[in-house]
Structure formats: C-alpha cells, structure tokens
N, C-alpha and C positions, 0 to 999 in steps of 0.2 A: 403573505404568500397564499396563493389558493389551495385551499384544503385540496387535501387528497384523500380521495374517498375510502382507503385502506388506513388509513393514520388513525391514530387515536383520537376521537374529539370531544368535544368539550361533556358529553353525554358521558362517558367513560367515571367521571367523577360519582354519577351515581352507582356506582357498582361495576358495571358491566363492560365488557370488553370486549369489543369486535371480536366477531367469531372467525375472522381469516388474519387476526393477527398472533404470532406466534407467544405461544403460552397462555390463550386467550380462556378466559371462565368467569364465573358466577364469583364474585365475595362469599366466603360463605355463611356471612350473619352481615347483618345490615348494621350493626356497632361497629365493625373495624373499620376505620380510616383508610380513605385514600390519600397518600401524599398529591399535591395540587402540580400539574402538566403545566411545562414550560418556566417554572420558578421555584421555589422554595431552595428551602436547604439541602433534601435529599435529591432533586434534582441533578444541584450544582455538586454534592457527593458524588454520584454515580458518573457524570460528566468529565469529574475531576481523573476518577480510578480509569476511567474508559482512556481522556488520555495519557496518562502513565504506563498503562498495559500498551497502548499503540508506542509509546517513545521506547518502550523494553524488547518488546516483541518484533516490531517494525524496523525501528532503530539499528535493532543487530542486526540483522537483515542488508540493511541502507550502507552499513557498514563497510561490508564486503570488499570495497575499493583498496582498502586501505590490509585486509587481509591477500589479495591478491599479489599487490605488490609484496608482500611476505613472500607466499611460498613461489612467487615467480623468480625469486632468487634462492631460495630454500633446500639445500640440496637431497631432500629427499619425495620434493614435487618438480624441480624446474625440470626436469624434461618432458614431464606432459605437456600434452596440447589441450586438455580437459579440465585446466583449472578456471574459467570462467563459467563452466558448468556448475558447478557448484554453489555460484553466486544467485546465477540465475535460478535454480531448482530450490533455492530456500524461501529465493521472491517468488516464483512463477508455481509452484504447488501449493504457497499460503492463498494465492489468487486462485489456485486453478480448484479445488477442495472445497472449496466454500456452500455451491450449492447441495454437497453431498451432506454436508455437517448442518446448514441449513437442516434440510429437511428432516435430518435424527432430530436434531433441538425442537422441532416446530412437531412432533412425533412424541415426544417424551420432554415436555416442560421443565417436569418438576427439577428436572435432572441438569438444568444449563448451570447451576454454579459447581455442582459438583463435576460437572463436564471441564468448565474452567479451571479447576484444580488440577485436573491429570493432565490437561493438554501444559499447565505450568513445570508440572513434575514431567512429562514427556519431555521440552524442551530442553529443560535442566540436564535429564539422564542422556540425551543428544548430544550434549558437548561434550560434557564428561568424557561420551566413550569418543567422539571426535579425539581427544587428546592423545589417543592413541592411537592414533592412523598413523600407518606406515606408506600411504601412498593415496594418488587422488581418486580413488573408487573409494576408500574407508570413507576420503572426506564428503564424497558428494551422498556418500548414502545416511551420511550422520550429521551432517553439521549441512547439509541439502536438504533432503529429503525424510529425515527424523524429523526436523529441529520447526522442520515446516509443516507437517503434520500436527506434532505439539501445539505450534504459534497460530492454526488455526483455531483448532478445537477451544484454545483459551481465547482467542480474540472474538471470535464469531456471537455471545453473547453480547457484546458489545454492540455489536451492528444491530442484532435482532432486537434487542431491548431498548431502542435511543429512539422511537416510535412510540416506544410505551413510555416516557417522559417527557419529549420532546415533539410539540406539532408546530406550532407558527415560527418558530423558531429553530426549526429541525435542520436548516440548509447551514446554521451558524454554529448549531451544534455539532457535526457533521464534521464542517471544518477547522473548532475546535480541537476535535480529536484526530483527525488528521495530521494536523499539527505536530500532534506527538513526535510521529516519525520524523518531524524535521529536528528537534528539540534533540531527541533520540541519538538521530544521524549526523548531529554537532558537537555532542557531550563525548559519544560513544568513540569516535575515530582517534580522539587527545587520548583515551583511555587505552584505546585497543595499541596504536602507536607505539606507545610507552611499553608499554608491557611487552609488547610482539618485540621492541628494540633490546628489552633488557633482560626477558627471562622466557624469549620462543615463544609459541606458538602452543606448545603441549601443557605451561601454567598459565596461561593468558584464558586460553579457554576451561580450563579448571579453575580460575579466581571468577570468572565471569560466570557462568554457571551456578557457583554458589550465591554470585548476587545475586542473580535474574532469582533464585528462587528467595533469596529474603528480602526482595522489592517488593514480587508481585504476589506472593502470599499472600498480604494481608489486603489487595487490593480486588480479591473476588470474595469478598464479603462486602463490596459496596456494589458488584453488578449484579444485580437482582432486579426483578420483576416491580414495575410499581405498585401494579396489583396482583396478589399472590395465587401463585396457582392452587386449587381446591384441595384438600387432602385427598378428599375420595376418587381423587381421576387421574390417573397416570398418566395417559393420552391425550394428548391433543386432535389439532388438524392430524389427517395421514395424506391425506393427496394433494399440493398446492396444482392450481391451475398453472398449466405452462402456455396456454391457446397464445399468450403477448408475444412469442419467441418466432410466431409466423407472422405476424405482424411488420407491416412495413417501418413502420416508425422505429421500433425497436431491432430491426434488422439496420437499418443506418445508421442507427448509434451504436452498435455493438460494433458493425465491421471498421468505423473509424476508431472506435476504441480500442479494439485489435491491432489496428494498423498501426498506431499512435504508440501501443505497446513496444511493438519490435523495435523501436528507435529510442523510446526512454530512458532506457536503465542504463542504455550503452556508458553514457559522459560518467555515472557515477563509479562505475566499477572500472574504465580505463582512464580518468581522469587522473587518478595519481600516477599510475603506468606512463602517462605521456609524460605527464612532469615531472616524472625520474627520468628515464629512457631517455626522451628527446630531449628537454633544456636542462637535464642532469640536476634536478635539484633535489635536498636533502631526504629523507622519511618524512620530516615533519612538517615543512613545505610541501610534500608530497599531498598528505591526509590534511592541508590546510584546503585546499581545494573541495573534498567532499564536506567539512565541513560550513563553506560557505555555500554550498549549494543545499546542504539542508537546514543552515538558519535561515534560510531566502525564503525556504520551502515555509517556514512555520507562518511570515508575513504571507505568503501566496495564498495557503492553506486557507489563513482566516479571512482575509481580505477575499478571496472566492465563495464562501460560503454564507459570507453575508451577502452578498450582491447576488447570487444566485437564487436566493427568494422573491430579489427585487426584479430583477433582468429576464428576459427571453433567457434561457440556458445556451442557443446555439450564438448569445451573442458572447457572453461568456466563453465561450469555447472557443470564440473567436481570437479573444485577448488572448488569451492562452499561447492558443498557435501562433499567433505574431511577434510575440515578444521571443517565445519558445526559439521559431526559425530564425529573426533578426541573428537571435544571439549563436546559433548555430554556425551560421554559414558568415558569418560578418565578424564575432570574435573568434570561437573556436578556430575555425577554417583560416585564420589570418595572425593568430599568436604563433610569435616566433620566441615568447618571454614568457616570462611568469605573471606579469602585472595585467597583461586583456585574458592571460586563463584565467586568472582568479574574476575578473569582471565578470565572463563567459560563466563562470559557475554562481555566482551570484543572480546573474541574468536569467540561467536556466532555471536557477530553481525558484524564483519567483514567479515565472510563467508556466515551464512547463509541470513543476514540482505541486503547481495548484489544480491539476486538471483531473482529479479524480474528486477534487471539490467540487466540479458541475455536475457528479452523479447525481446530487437530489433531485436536481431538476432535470436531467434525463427521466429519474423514476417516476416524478411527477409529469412528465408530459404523457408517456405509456399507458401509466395507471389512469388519466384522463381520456386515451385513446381507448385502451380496453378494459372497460370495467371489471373483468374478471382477474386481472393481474392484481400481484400483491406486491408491494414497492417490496418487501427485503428479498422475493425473491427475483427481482428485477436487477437488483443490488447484487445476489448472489451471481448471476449471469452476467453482468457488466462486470464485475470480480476474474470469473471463468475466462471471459474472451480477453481480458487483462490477462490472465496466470499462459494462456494461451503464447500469447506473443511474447511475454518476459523469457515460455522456456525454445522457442523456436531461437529467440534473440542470442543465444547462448554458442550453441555450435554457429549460427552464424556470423556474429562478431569474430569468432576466432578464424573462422574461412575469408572475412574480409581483411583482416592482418596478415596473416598467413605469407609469409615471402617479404612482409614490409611494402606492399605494391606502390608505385607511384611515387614511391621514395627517388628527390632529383629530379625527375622529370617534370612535378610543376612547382609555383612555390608554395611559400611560407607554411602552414599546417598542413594543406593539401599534398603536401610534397612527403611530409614527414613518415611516410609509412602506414599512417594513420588517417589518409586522406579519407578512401572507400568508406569508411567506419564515419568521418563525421558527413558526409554527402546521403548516407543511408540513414542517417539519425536527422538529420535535415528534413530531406524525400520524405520521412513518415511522419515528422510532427504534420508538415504541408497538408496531407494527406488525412493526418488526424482530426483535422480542421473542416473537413469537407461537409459535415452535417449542417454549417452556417450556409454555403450554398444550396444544400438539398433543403433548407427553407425555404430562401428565394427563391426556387424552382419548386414551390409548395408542393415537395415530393413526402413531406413530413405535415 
C-alpha cells in the first residue's frame, strides 16, 4: 500500500511520533521499548481487543432487527410509529459523534483508555435504564441515544490508535475489526431472540448489560498507545486541519457515502419484519436473516480490506455497489419465500456490509490529495456523513411503509408493502457507487 503521509512509519520505532497523529510525543527515555508496527504480539493483542469491542458495541447495535420485531408486537410500543427510530439513533449517533470525541482524544491523549472505560460503563448504565421504558421515547433516548453516546466514547480509541500499530497493513487491519460487527451481528440476534422470546424485553437487556460490561472490561487494557503518551504533557494536538472537507475529492466521497447510508441499514432492521409480516415466518427464522447478513458481513469486511490496499479504492466501491444492487432489486424485490431472502441477506451483506472497508482507501487518496488532512480525522467525517444518513434513514423508512403502499398492485416483493423501502435501498446503493464514475470522468 502507499504510505500515507499522516501514518505512522517506519521512523516511529525510533522514538518519535508524528506530531498530527493523535496521542503523538517524545518517549521519554530512550531505554523504553517500542513494540514493533504491523507485527508482533502486542499488535495482534490490541487488534484482537479492537475487534471484540466492535462485535459488542457494533453488534448490539446491528442487532436492532430482531428487537424491532419485539416491540412491533409488544404491547406497550406497537402503536408507535417511532420504533425504527430508535434503531437508527443507536447506529446513526455512534457514526454521527465521532469527529466531536475525535478531537477530545487527539486534545487530551493520556486520557483514551480511561475514556474507554466510561463510554463501557455509559453503555452498560443505557440499557439498564432502557429496561424500564414504558414507552418509545424512554427507548430511543436510552437504548438510542445513551447507549450510542457510550459505544462511541469506548470504540473511538480503537480507530484512533490502529495508525499507531498498523501501516502497510492498516486496510487489513481496518477490516479485521470491522468484522467484528458482523461476528457481533450473527452471535448477538440467536442470543437477543431467545431471551426477548422467553423473558421480554425488560430482562433481556438487563442480562445483556451486565455482559457487555464483563466482556469489554477487560478489553480496554489492551487498547492503548503503542507509544506512550509522556507523563509531563496532558495535551496534545488542539486544532486538527479540516481545509480536506472543501476539497473536491473528499466532497465526492463523503456525498456517496451519505447517500449509500440512507439505504443501508434499511434490510437490516426490516428484514425480520418482512419475514414475519409477509411470509409469516416464525422469530427464529425471523432473526435467521440478520444473522446471515452479518456472517456475510465478516467474509466482506475482510476480504475488502485486504484488496483495498491492493486496488484503486473507487474500484472496490465498485464491487460493492454491484453485488449490493444485483441483490437488492433481483432477490429482495423478487422473494415471495424465505429461501432467496435468506440468499438476499447473505448477498447483502457480503457486498454491501463490506463498504465501510474501502474507507482506508478513501482516507489514503485525500490525505495524498491534501497534505494537511489527517486520515482519522478523514475517518471521523466519513463516520459523520455515514451517522448522517443512518438517522435521516429512520423517519424515512417508516414514511416509506407507512399505508403498506403498492401492496397488490405490483408483484412479488415489490407488491408486498414493502416495495418503496426496497427500490429506495436499491436507488442509494446505485448512487453510492458513483465515486468509480467520477474517476473515469477524472473528477477525482
């Protein structure tokens, strides 16, 4: 992969560490050790903890399909119209947050593991009081908007720091931990399932809760600094350059990465809902759907982030989009059964579910175009216009079901009520993909 001139390189081993990377300083005796970039043990340590924290933190999150279907029969949610909200404000403010907790971390170094601690223990205290929602405002403000406040503050180390271990090898490490979420999003629905089936919604997230905190506990003592921050300096950088964000390059990758967003999440969080609702099938066929769409996601994840070192990024993006749409409008849009949705979710999420793998190489072409840019905070904005479209996608999903439209009038999926919902999720992968033509039209 071509260095990226904000990365840590190979210089770094003598002590020193890029002064525009976050937690960046002086060793401060030239006896302590640096663990060695892109190999060793503590590498593969901190790689390993980063993706666990993403399959715990992510994972819940990815989940949400399978809680949906809960309380959309639940009788103290089913007659809201606000319970996709909720799904979407636990994904779409982990995403949308990021450059704000960025910049505290890259502000105050010393302070990212113990920062990871409370966003663990904020997450925890999130569900907890979720448990006691009487209604869908409790849930979206706690098991939403808490839980995803928490899930950044704890993950966001993760991102910042996989720079400071990870260079030639950072597109693979990247979607490694990505990964997580699909890993997360396959274990987590069999679990949530069960539970939401046999003891509700108010002990399901009070059992879960007390994992998440005795998982990830012990899993922010491996994300740490490779090189330590100095005792004597509390402060870091305070101003990252943002000049990239006028930037043509990075204006085309953010608006299809936005656009790409509002149609993402959609299959995850109504994929069980269709496969109760329309071909009536059980809970557990229900949540088998998200989870094939996030085992798909773990093969996509990694297989994207390796090739993404290797490849043009917009070609990658490319694969993405095509596999993403085929499966859109050609399974989804044409299941009348259970056997092409589960295809359909398999399909998705090896295509679509890999497309946050080509952020490296988005941050690597920027940071090539404007030398002032700093890949995580390239990373934190590609995050943003992601968190962006996840919470726009929320009330809009539910205005695009709204009535069951198109129900009978055409066929097979399209017909189901559910049509507008997958034609919009279609329409934006298409659209997501657009950055491999503004190549070709060397508008990039």
């Amino acid at each position: 992969m071509e260095e990226v001139p904000n990365s840590i390189a190979s210089k770094a081993e003598k002590a020193v560490r890029s002064p525009e990377s976050p937690g960046a300083t002086h060793l401060p005796n030239d006896t302590e050790s640096v663990p060695p970039i892109d190999h060793g043990k503590d590498a593969w340590f901190f790689l390993a903890a980063c993706f666990f924290m993403e399959a715990l933190v992510w994972g819940f999150a990815f989940t949400y399909g399978v809680f949906q279907a809960y309380y959309t029969e639940a009788e103290e949610f089913k007659d809201s119209s606000n319970i996709a909200v909720i799904g979407t404000c636990a994904m779409g403010i982990m995403y949308l947050d990021i450059p704000l907790v960025f910049a505290a971390y890259r502000y105050w170094p010393r302070y990212q593991r113990i920062g990871c601690g409370i966003g663990v223990l904020t997450m925890c205290l999130a569900l907890a009081l979720s448990s006691l929602s009487t209604n869908t405002t409790h849930l979206i403000i706690t098991q939403g908007i808490f839980y995803a406040l928490g899930g950044s503050i704890a993950y966001a180390p993760c991102i910042l720091l996989m720079e400071d271990w990870f260079d030639k090898r950072k597109g693979f490490a990247f979607g490694v931990m990505w990964a997580g979420t699909g890993l997360g999003g396959a274990v987590l629905p069999i679990v949530m399932e069960q539970l939401l089936s046999r003891y509700g919604f108010r002990t399901t997230l009070r059992a879960f809760a007390t994992a998440l905190f005795i998982l990830t506990a012990p899993l922010v003592y491996f994300v740490k600094p490779r090189v330590p921050a100095a005792k004597n300096r509390a402060c870091g950088s305070p101003v990252p350059s943002l000049r990239f964000l006028v930037t043509k390059t990075f204006a085309l990758f953010e608006l299809c990465n936005a656009i790409e967003a509002l149609g993402f999440f959609l299959p995850s969080i109504y994929l069980p809902t269709y496969a109760g609702v329309i071909l009536g099938a059980s809970s557990s066929l229900q949540a088998l759907t998200v989870i094939l769409f996030n085992v798909a996601s773990v093969v996509g994840c990694v297989a994207m982030g390796a090739i993404v070192d290797k490849l043009d990024v917009t070609l990658c993006i490319l694969i993405s989009t095509i596999g993403s749409t085929i499966g859109v409008f050609l399974l989804w849009g044409f299941s009348t059964s259970l056997a092409p949705l589960y295809v359909f979710a398999v399909v998705y999420g090896l295509f679509a579910g890999s497309y946050t793998s080509t952020w490296p190489g988005i941050m690597r072409d920027v940071v090539l175009k404007e030398s002032s840019a700093e890949s995580s905070m390239v990373f934190a904005c590609l995050a943003a216009g992601r968190g962006v479209g996840n919470l726009v996608s929320g009330p809009l999903s539910e205005a695009l079901v709204k009535g069951m439209p198109w129900e009978g009038a055409v066929g097979y999926g399209f017909g189901s009520g559910f049509g507008p919902l997958i034609v919009f999720t279609g329409v934006t992968g298409v659209v997501g993909g657009g950055s491999y033509v503004a190549r070709k039209l060397e508008w990039l």
